[in-house]
C-alpha positions in Angstrom: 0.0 0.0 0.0 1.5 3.0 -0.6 1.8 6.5 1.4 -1.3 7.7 -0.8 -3.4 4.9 -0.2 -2.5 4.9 4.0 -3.2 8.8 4.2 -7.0 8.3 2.2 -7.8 5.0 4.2 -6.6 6.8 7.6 -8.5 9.9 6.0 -11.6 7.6 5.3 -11.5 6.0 9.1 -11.4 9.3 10.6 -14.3 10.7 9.0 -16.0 7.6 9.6 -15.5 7.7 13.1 -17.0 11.3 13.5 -19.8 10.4 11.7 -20.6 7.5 14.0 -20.0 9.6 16.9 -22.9 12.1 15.9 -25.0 9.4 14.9 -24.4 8.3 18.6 -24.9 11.6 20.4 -28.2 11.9 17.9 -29.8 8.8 19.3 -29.2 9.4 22.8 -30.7 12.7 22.6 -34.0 11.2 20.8 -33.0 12.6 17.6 -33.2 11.6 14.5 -30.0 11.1 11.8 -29.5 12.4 8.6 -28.0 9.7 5.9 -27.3 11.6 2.4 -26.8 9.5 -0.2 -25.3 10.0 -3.9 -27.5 7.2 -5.0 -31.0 9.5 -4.0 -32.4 11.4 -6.3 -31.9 15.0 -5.8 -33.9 16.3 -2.8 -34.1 12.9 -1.0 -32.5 12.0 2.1 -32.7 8.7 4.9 -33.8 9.9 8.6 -33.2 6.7 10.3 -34.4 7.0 14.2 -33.4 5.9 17.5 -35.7 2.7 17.0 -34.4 1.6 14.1 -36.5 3.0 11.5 -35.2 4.6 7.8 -37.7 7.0 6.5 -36.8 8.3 3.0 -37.9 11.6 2.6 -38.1 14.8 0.7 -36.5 17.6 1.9 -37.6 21.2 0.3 -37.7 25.0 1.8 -40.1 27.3 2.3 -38.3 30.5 2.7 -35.5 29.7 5.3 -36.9 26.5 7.0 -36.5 23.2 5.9 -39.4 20.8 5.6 -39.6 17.0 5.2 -42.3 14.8 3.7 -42.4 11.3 4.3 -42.0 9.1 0.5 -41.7 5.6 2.7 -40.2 3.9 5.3 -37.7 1.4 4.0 -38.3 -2.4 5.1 -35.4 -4.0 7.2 -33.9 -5.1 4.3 -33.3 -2.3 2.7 -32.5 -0.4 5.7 -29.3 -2.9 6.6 -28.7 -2.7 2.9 -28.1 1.6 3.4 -26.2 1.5 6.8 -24.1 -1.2 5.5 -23.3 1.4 1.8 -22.8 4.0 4.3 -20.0 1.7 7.1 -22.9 2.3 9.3 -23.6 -1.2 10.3 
């Protein structure tokens, strides 16, 4: 592996990290977490929740607040399927 490759893996492990963390400090606050993903089509996002649940929603302004519809909530399948794309599982 060379010094490239170390520095993005070690890069890549680190950000990881911090994104677990706030996922963490999310759920023991009762919040949900925000999961974007390349793979949505724009305007889409996953909420999962401290119980387990993935929502994918829309997410759209109205002036400077954010609001969110619900399109679905994803089975467990494709829930495990997301965390595991996003080294969340």
């Amino acid at each position: 592996m060379s010094t490239i490759d170390l520095e993005v893996a070690t890069k890549n492990e680190r950000y990881l990290f911090t994104i677990k963390e706030l996922r963490k400090k999310n759920f023991n606050k009762n919040l949900p977490f925000l999961i974007l993903s390349d793979k949505l089509p724009d305007g889409q996002v996953y909420r999962e929740y401290p119980d387990g649940r993935i929502e994918l929603q829309e997410v759209f302004s109205i002036g400077s607040k954010y609001n969110y519809n619900l399109i679905r909530v994803l089975s467990a399948f494709e829930a495990n399927k997301v965390l595991e794309e996003n080294g969340l599982f």
